[in-house]
OpenMM code with the backbone's topology and positions (N, CA, C; nanometers):
from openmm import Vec3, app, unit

residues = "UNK UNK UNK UNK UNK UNK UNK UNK UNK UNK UNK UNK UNK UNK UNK UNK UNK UNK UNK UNK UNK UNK UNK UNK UNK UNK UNK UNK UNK UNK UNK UNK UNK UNK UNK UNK UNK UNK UNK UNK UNK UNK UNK UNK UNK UNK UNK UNK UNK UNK UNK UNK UNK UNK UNK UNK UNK UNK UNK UNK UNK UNK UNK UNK UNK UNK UNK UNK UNK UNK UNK UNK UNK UNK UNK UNK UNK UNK UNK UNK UNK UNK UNK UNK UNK UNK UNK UNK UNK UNK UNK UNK UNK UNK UNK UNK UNK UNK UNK UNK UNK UNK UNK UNK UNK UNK UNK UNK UNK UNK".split()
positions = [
    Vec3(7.9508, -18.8913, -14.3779),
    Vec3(8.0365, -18.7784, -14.3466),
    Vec3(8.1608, -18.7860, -14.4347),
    Vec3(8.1827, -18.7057, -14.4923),
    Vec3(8.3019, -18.6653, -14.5596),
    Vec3(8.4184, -18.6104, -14.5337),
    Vec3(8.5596, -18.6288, -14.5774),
    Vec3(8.6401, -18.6187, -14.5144),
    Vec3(8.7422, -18.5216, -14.6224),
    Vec3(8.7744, -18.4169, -14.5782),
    Vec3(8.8350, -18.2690, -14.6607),
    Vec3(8.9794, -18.2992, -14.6411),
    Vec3(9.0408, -18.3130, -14.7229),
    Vec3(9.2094, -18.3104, -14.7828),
    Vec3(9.2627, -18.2138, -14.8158),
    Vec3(9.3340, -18.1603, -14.7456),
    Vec3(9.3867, -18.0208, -14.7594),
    Vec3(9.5095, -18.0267, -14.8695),
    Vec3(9.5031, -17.9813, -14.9813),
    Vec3(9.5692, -17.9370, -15.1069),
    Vec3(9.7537, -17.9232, -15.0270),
    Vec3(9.8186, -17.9788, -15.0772),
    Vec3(9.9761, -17.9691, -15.0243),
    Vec3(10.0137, -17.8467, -15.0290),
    Vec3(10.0042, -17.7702, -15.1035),
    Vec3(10.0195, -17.6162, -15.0864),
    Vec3(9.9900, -17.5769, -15.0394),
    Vec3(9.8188, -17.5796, -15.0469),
    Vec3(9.7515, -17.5080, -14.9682),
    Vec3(9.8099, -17.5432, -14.8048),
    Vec3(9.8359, -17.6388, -14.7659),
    Vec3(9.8761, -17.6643, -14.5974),
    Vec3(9.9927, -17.6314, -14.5602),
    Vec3(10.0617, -17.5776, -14.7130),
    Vec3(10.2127, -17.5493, -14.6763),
    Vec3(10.2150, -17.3827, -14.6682),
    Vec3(10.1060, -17.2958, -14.7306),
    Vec3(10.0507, -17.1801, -14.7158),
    Vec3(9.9903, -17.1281, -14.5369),
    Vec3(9.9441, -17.2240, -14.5166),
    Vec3(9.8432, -17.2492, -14.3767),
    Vec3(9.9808, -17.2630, -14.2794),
    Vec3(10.0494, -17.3578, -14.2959),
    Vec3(10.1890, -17.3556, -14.2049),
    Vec3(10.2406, -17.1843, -14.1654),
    Vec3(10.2654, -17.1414, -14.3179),
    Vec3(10.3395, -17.0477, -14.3240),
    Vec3(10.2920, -16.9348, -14.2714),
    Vec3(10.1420, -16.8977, -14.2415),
    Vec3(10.1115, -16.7864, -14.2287),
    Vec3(10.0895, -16.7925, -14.0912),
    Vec3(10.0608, -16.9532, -13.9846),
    Vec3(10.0804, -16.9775, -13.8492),
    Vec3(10.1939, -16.9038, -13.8051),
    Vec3(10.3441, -16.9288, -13.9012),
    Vec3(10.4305, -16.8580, -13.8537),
    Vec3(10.4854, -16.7524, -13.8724),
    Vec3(10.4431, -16.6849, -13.9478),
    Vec3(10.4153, -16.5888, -13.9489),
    Vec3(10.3398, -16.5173, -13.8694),
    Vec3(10.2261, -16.5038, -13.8173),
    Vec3(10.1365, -16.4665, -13.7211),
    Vec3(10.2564, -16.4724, -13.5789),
    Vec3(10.2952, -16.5844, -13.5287),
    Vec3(10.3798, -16.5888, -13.4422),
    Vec3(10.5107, -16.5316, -13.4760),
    Vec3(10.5883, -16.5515, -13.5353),
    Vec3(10.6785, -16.4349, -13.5480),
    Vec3(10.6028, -16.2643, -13.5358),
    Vec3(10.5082, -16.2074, -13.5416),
    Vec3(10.4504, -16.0882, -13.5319),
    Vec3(10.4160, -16.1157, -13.3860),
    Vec3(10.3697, -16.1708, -13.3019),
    Vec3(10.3350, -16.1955, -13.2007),
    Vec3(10.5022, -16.1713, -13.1153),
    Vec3(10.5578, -16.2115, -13.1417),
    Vec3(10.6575, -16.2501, -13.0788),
    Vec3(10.7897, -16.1469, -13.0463),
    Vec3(10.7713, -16.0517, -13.2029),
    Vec3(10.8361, -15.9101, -13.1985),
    Vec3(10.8003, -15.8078, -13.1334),
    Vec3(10.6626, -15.8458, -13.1176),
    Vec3(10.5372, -15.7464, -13.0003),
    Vec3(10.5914, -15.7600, -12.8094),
    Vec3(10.6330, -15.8911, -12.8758),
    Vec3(10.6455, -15.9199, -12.6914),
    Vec3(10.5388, -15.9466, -12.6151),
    Vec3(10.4674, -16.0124, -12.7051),
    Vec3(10.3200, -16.0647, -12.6261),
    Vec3(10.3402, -16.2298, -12.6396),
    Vec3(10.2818, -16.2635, -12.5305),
    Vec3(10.3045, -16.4239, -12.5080),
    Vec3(10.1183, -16.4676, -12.5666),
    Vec3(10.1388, -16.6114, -12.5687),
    Vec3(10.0497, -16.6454, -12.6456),
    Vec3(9.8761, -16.6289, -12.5953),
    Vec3(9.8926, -16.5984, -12.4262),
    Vec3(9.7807, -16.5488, -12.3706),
    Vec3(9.7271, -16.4209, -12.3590),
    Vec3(9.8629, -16.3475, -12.4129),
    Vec3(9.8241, -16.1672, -12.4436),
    Vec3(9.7548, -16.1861, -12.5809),
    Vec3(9.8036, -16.2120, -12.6696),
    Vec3(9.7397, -16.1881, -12.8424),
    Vec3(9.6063, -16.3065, -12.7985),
    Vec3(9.6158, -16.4066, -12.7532),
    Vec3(9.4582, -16.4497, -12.7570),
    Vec3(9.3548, -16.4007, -12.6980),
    Vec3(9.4289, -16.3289, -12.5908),
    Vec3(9.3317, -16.2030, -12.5422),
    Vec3(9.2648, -16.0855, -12.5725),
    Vec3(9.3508, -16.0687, -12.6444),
    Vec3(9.3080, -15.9061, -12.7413),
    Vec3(9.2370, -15.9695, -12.8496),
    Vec3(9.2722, -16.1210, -12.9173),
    Vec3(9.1575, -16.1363, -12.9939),
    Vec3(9.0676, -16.2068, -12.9962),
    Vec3(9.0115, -16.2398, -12.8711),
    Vec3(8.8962, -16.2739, -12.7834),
    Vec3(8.9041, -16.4256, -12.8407),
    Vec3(8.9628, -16.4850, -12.7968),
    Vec3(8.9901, -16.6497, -12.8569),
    Vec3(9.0869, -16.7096, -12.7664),
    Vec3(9.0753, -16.8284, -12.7460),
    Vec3(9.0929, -16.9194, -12.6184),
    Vec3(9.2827, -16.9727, -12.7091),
    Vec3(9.3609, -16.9698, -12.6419),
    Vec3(9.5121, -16.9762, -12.6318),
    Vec3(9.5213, -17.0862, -12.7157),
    Vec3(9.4412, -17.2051, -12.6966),
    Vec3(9.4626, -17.3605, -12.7818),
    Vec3(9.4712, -17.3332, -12.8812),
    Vec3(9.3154, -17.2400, -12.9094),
    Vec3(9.2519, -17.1902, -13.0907),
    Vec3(9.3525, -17.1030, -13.0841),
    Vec3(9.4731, -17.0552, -13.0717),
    Vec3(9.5918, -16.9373, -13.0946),
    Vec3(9.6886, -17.0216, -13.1717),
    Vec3(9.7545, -17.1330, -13.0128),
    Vec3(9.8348, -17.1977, -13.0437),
    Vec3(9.7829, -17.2726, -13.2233),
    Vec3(9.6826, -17.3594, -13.2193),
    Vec3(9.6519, -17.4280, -13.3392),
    Vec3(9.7040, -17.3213, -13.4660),
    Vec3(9.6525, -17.1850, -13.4656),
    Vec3(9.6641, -17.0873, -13.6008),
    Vec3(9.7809, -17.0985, -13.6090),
    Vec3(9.8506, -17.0878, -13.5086),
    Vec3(10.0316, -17.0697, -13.5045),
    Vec3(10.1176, -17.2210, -13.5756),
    Vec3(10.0404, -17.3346, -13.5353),
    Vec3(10.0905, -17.4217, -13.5745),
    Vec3(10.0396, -17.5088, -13.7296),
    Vec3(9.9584, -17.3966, -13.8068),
    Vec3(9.9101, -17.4205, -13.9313),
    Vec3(9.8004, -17.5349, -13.9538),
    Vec3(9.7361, -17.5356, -13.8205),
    Vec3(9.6263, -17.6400, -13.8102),
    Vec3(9.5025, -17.6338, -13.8920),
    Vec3(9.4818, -17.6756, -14.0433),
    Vec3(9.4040, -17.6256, -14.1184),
    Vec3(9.2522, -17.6299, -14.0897),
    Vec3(9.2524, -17.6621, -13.9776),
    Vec3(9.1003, -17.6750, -13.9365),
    Vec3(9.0545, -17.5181, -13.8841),
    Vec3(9.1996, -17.4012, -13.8113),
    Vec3(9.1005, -17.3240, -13.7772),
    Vec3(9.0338, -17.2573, -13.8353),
    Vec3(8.9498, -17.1638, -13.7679),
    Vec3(8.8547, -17.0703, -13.8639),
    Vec3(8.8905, -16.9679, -13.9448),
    Vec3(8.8721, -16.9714, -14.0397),
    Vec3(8.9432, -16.8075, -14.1506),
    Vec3(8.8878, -16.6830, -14.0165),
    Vec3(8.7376, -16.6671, -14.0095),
    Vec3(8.7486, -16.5867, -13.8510),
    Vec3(8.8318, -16.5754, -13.7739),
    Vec3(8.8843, -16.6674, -13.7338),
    Vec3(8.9642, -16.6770, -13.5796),
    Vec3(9.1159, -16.6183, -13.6633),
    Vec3(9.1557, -16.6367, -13.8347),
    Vec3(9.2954, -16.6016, -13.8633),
    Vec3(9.2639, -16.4336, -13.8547),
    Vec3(9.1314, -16.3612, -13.9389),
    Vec3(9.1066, -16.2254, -13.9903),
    Vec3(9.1442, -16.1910, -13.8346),
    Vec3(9.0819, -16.1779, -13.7589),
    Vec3(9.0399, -16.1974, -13.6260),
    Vec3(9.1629, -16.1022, -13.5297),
    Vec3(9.2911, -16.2407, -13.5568),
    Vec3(9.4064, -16.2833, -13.4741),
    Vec3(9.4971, -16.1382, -13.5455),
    Vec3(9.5037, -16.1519, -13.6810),
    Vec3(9.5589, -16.0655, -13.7679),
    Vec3(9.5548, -15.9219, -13.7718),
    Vec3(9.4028, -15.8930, -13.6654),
    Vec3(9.3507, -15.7985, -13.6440),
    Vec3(9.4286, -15.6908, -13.5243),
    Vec3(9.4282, -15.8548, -13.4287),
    Vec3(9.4545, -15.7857, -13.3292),
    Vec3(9.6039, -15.7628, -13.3317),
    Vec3(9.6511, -15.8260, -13.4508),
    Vec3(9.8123, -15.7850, -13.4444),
    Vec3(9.8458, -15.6213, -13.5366),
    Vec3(9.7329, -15.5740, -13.5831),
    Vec3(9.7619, -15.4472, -13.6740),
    Vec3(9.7627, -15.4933, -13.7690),
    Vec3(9.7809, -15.5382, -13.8504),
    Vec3(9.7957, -15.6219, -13.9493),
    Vec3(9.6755, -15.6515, -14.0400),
    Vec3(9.5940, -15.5988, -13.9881),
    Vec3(9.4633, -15.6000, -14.1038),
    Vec3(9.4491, -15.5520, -14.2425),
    Vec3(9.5364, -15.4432, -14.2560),
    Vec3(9.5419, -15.3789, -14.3770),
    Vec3(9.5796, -15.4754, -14.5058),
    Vec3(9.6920, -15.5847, -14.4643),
    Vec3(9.7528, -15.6543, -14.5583),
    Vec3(9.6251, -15.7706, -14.5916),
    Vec3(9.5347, -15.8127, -14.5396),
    Vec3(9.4493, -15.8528, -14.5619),
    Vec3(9.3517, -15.8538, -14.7319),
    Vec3(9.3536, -15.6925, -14.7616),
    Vec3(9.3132, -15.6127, -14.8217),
    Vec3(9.3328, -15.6899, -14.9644),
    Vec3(9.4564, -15.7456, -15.0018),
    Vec3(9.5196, -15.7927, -15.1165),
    Vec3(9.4841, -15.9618, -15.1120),
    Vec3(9.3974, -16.0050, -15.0415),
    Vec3(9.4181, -16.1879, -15.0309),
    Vec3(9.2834, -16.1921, -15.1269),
    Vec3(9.3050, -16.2532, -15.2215),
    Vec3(9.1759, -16.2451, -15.3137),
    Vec3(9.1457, -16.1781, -15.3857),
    Vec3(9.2141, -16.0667, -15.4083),
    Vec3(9.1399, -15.8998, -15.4739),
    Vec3(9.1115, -15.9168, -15.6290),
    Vec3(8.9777, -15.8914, -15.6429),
    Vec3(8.9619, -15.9318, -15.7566),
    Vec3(9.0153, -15.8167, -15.8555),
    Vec3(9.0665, -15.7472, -15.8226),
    Vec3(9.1546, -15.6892, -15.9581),
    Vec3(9.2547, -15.7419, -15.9907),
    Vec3(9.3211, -15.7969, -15.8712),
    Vec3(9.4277, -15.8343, -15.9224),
    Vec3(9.4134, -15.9718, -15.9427),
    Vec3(9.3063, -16.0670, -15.9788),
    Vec3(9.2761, -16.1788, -16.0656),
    Vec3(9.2933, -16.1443, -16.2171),
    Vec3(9.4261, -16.2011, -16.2609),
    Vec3(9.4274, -16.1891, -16.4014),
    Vec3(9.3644, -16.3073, -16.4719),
    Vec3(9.3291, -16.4165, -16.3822),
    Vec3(9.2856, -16.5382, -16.4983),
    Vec3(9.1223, -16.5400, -16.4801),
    Vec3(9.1044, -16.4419, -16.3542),
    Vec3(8.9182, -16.4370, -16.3537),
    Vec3(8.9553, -16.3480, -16.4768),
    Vec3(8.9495, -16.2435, -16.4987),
    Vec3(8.9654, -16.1299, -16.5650),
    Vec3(8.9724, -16.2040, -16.7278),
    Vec3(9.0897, -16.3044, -16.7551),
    Vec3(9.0601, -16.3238, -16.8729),
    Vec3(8.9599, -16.3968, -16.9068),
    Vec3(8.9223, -16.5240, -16.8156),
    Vec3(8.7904, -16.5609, -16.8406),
    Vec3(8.6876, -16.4790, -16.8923),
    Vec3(8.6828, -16.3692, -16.7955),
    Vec3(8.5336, -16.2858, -16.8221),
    Vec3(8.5391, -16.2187, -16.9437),
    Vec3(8.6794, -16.2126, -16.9703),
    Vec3(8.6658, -16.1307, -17.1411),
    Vec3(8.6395, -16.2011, -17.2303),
    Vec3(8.6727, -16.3486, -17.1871),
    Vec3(8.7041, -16.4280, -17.3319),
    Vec3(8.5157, -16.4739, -17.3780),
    Vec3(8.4133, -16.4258, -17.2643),
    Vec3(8.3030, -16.4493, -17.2562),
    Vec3(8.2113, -16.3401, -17.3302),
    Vec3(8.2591, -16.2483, -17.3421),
    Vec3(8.2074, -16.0936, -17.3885),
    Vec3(8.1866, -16.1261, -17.5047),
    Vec3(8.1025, -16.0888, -17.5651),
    Vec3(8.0105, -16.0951, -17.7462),
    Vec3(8.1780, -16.0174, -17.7897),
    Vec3(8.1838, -16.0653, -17.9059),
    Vec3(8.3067, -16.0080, -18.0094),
    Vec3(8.2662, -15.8883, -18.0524),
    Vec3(8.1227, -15.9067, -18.0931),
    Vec3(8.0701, -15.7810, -18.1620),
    Vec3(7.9221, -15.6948, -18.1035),
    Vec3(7.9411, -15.5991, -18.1080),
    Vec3(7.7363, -15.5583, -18.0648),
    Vec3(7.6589, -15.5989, -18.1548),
    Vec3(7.5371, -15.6358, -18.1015),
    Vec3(7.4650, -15.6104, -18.2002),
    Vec3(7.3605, -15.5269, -18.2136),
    Vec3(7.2913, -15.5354, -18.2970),
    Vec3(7.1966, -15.3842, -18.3041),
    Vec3(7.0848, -15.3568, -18.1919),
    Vec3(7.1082, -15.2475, -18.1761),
    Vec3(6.9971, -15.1968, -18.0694),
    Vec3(6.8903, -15.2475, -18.0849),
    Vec3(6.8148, -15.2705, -17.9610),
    Vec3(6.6669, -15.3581, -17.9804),
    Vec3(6.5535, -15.2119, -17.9494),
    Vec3(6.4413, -15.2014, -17.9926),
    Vec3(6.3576, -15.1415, -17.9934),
    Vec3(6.2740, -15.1553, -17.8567),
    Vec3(6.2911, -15.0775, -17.7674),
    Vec3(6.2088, -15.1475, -17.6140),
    Vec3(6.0824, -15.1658, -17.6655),
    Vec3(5.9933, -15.2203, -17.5827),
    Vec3(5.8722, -15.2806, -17.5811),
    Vec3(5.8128, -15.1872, -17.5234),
    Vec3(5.7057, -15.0890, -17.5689),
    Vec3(5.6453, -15.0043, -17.5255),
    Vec3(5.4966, -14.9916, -17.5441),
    Vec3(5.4558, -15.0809, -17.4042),
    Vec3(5.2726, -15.1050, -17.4572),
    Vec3(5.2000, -14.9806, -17.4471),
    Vec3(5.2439, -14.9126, -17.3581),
    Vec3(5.1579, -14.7548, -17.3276),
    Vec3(5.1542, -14.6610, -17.4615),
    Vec3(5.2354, -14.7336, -17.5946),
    Vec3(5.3033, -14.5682, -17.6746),
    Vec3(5.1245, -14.5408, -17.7456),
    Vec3(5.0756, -14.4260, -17.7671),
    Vec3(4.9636, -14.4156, -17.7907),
    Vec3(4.9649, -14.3373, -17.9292),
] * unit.nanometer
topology = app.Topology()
chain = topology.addChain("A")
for resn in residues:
    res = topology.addResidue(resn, chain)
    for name in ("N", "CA", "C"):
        topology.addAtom(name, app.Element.getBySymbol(name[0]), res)
C-alpha cells in the first residue's frame, strides 16, 4: 500500500478553499448541519472540507459548492482554454509544414 503526499501548495490550496466554502456557509447563516443537509453528506465529511482535509472527495467539494450556489465558478477550474502551457505544447507538436495530399486508396475505382 502506498502512501500519497500532498504537494505543499497543493494542501495550502485545499486549506484555502475549506475556508472559503465556510466563510460562504457562514454569510448564508446556515450552521454546519444545514449546508450538509442540502448537500446530502454527513456534517464530519462537511466539517473535514472546511478544514482542508485532503482526503475528501472532489464529489463531496463539487457537491458542497453546489449546494452553496456556487457552481458556476466551478466552470473555470481546469478549463482547457485557458491552459496556455497545454496549448503551447500542442502547437509545438503540429508538422511545421503540410505535406502533399495523399491519393485515397480506392479498390472499387473501375
Amino acid at each position: 500500500m502506498s502512501t500519497f503526499i500532498t504537494p505543499a501548495r497543493a494542501a495550502e490550496q485545499v486549506v484555502q478553499l475549506g475556508q472559503r466554502i465556510r466563510i460562504a456557509r457562514i454569510r448564508r447563516g446556515w450552521s454546519v448541519a444545514d449546508l450538509a443537509s442540502k448537500a446530502g453528506i454527513n456534517r464530519n465529511t462537511l466539517t473535514a472540507l472546511e478544514l482542508g482535509r485532503p482526503g475528501t472527495g472532489i464529489g463531496v467539494c463539487i457537491t458542497v459548492v453546489w449546494a452553496l450556489g456556487l457552481d458556476k465558478s466551478v466552470d473555470a477550474v481546469a478549463d482547457p482554454d485557458a491552459d496556455l502551457h497545454g496549448k503551447a505544447l500542442e502547437a509545438a507538436r503540429r508538422p511545421t509544414r503540410a505535406g502533399r495530399p495523399r491519393k485515397p486508396i480506392d479498390d472499387y475505382d473501375f
